[in-house]
VOGU-3710 file (C-alpha; in Angstrom, 3 decimals, decimal comma):
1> xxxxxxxxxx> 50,392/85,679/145,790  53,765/86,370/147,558  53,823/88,572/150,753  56,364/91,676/150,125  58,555/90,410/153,116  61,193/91,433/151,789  60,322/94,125/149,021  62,483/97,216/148,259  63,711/99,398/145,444  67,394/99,127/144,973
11> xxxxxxxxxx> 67,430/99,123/141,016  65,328/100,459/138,406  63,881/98,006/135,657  61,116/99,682/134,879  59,955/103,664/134,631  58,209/103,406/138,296  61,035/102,106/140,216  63,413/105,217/141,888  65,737/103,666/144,342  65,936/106,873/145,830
21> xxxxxxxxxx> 62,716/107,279/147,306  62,341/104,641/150,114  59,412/101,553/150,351  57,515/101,756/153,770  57,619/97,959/154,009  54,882/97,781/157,160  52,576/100,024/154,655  53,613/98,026/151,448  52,750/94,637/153,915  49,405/95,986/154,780
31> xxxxxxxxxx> 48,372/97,172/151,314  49,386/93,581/150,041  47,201/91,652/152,935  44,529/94,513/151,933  44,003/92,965/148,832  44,842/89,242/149,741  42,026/89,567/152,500  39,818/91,132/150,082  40,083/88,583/147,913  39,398/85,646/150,642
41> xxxxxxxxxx> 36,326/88,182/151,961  35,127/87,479/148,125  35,184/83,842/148,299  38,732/82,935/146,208  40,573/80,841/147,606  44,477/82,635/148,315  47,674/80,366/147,601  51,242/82,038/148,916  54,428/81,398/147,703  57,400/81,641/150,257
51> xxxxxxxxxx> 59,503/84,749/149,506  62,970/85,109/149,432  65,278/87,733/150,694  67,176/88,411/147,641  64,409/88,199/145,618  62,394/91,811/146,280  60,176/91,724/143,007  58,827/88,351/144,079  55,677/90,039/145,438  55,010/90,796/141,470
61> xxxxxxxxxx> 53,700/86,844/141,725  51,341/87,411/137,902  54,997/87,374/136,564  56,176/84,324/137,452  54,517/81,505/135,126  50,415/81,863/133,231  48,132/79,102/133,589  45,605/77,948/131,575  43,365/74,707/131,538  45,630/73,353/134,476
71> xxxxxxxxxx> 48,808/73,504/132,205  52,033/76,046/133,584  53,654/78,086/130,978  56,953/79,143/132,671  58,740/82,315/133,082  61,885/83,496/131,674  62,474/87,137/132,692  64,330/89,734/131,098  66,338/91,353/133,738  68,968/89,167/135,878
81> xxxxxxxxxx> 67,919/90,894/139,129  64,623/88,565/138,773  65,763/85,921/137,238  65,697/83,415/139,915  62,073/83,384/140,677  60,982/81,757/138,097  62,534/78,339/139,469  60,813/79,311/143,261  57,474/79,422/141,014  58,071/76,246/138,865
91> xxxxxxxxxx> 59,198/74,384/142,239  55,760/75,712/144,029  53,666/74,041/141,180  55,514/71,101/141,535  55,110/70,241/144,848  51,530/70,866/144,495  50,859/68,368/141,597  51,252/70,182/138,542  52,351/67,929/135,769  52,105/69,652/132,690
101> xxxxxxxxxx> 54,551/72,329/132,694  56,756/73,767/130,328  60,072/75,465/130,902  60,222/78,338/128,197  62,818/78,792/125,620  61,958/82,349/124,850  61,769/85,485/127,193  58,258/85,958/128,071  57,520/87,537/131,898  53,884/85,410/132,350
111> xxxxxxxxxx> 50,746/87,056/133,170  52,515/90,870/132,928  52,492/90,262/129,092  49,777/86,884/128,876  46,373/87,926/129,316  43,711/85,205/128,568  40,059/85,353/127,181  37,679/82,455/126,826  39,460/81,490/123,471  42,205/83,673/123,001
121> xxxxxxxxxx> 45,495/84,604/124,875  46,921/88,482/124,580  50,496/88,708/124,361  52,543/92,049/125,088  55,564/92,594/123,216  58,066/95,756/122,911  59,885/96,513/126,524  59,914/92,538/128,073  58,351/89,445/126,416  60,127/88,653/123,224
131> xxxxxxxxxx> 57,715/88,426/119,902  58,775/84,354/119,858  57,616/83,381/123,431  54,422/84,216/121,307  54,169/81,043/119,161  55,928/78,927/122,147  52,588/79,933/124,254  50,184/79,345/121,756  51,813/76,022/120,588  51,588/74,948/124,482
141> xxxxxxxxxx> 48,273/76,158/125,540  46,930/74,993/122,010  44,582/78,543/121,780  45,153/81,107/119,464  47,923/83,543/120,469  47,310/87,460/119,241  49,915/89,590/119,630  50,469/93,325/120,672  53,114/95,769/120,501  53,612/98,224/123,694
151> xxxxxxxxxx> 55,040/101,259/122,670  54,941/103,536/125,879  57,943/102,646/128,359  55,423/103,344/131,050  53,302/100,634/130,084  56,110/98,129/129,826  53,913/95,183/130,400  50,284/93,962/129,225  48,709/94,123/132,346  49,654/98,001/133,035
161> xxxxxxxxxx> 47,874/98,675/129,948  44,803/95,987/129,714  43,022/94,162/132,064  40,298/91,243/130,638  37,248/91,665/132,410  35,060/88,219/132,089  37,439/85,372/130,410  34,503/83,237/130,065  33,721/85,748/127,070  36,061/86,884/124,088
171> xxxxxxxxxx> 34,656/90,528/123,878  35,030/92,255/127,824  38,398/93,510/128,372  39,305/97,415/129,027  42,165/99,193/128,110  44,527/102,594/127,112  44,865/102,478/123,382  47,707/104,906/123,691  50,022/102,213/125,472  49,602/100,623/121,972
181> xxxxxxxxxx> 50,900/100,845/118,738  48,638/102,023/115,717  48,358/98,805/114,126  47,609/97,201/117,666  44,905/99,703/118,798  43,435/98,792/115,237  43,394/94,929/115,955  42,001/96,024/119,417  38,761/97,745/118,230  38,481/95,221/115,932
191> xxxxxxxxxx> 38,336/92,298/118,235  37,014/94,338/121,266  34,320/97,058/119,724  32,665/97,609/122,853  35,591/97,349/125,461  36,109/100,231/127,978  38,618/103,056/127,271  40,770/104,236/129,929  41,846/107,830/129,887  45,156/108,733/130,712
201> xxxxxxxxxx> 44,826/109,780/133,976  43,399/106,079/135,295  45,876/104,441/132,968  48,724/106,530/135,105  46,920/105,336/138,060  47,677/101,760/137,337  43,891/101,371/137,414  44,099/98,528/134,432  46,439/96,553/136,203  42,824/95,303/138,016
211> xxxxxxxxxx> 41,824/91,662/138,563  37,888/90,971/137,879  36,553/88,096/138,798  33,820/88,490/136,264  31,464/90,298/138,609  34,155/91,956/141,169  36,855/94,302/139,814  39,675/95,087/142,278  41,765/98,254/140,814  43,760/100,972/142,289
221> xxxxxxxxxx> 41,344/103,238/144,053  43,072/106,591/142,336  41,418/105,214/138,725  38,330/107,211/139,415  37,198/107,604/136,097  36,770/103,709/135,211  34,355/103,297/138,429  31,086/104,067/136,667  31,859/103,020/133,179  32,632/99,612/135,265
231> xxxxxxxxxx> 29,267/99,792/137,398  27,309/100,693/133,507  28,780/97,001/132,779  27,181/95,529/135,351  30,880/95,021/137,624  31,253/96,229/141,181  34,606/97,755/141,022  36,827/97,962/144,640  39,082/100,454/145,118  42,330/99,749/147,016
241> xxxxxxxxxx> 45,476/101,459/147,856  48,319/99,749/147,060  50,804/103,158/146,651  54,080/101,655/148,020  53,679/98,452/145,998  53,408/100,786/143,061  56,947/101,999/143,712  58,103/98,659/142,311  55,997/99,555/139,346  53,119/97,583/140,135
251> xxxxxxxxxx> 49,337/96,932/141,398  46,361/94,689/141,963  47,183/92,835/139,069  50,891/92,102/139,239  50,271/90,976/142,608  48,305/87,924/141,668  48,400/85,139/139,341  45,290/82,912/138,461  45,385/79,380/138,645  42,800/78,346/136,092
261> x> 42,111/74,749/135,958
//
């Protein structure tokens, strides 16, 4: 995670962001330590990466590489205004013994369009990762690599528009099959017949962009409506408010990247 120190909305690169209506950093810095404290309070252990002035997305930290089995995939981000943060990232796994990393070729914006099951990794395509950071990913991570085409500018990135529940499993995810093209919500059902369907209103709430822990499910505490379908699956689901960090156009989930392995 990356503490909003310095977070702000002075361009738009995404529907969310106005830069005329202005960020309450104190607010956006208590919603962010909200949800870092939760996630201490739940047993996780919380690594932060240093943030840099000029750098106001950096508190977006899912964005910034996806790791799997102890191997970093890199980012490469669309827009120039973030371009530079995928170096601060690399050079954070670095000094912390990482080994096997790989610097991308291709445009892919990590865990906002990478989203990993036991087996399988989910990749978003249509608004920021490009269709051939798809087969760059799954020739690195050595898993299958199924792709999915956004077609709602709202949902500009996987994680706005799915969230994978238990990733020791390759069937619990949840997610708005309208963010989707036709032929994607098709491979969906077919791979996910008993996932969880957001309605529109929690999908506008940001309420898939949720980390689970596999028991625990932190969300947006406006997504109402996936609370009990959640606690019918056997997950505790935990609201939080994270309103001024969703002026940036993100939540729970873009605030945190997992470290697996």
């Amino acid at each position: 995670m990356c503490p909003p120190t310095h977070f702000k909305v002075t361009y738009s690169i995404n529907p969310w962001m106005d830069p005329g209506k202005p960020v309450d950093l104190p607010l956006a810095l208590a919603q962010w330590e909200d949800l870092r404290d939760r996630y201490r309070a739940l047993g996780h252990t919380v690594e932060e990466l240093q943030p840099h002035p000029e750098l106001p997305d950096m508190v977006f930290a899912a964005n910034g590489a996806t790791v799997v089995d102890g191997r970093v995939l890199g980012a490469r981000f669309a827009y120039p205004e973030r371009t530079a943060e995928a170096a601060a990232h690399l050079e954070w796994f670095r000094a912390r013994g990482y080994r096997d990393i790989h610097e991308p070729e291709h445009i892919n914006e990590g865990e906002g369009d990478f989203a990993v099951t036991a087996s399988w990794v989910l990749a978003g395509r249509g608004f920021r990762s490009s269709p051939l950071s798809h087969p760059e990913a799954q020739e690195f991570f050595g898993r299958p690599v199924i792709g999915l085409d956004l077609v709602n500018p709202r949902y500009y990135h996987l994680d706005t528009a799915l969230c994978v529940l238990d990733d020791t499993t390759d069937s619990e995810v949840m997610y708005y099959p309208e963010a989707f093209s036709p032929g994607s919500q098709a491979v969906l059902a077919r791979l996910f017949p008993d996932a969880i369907i957001a309605q529109e209103a929690d999908a506008e709430a940001f309420g898939l962009n949720a980390v689970s822990d596999g028991r625990n499910v932190l969300l947006p505490q406006a997504a109402v409506g996936l609370f009990e379908p959640l606690r019918q699956r056997g997950y505790e689901p935990i609201g939080l408010d994270l309103s001024e960090l969703l002026k940036g156009g993100g939540s729970v989930k873009c605030c945190t990247q997992e470290l697996r392995g």
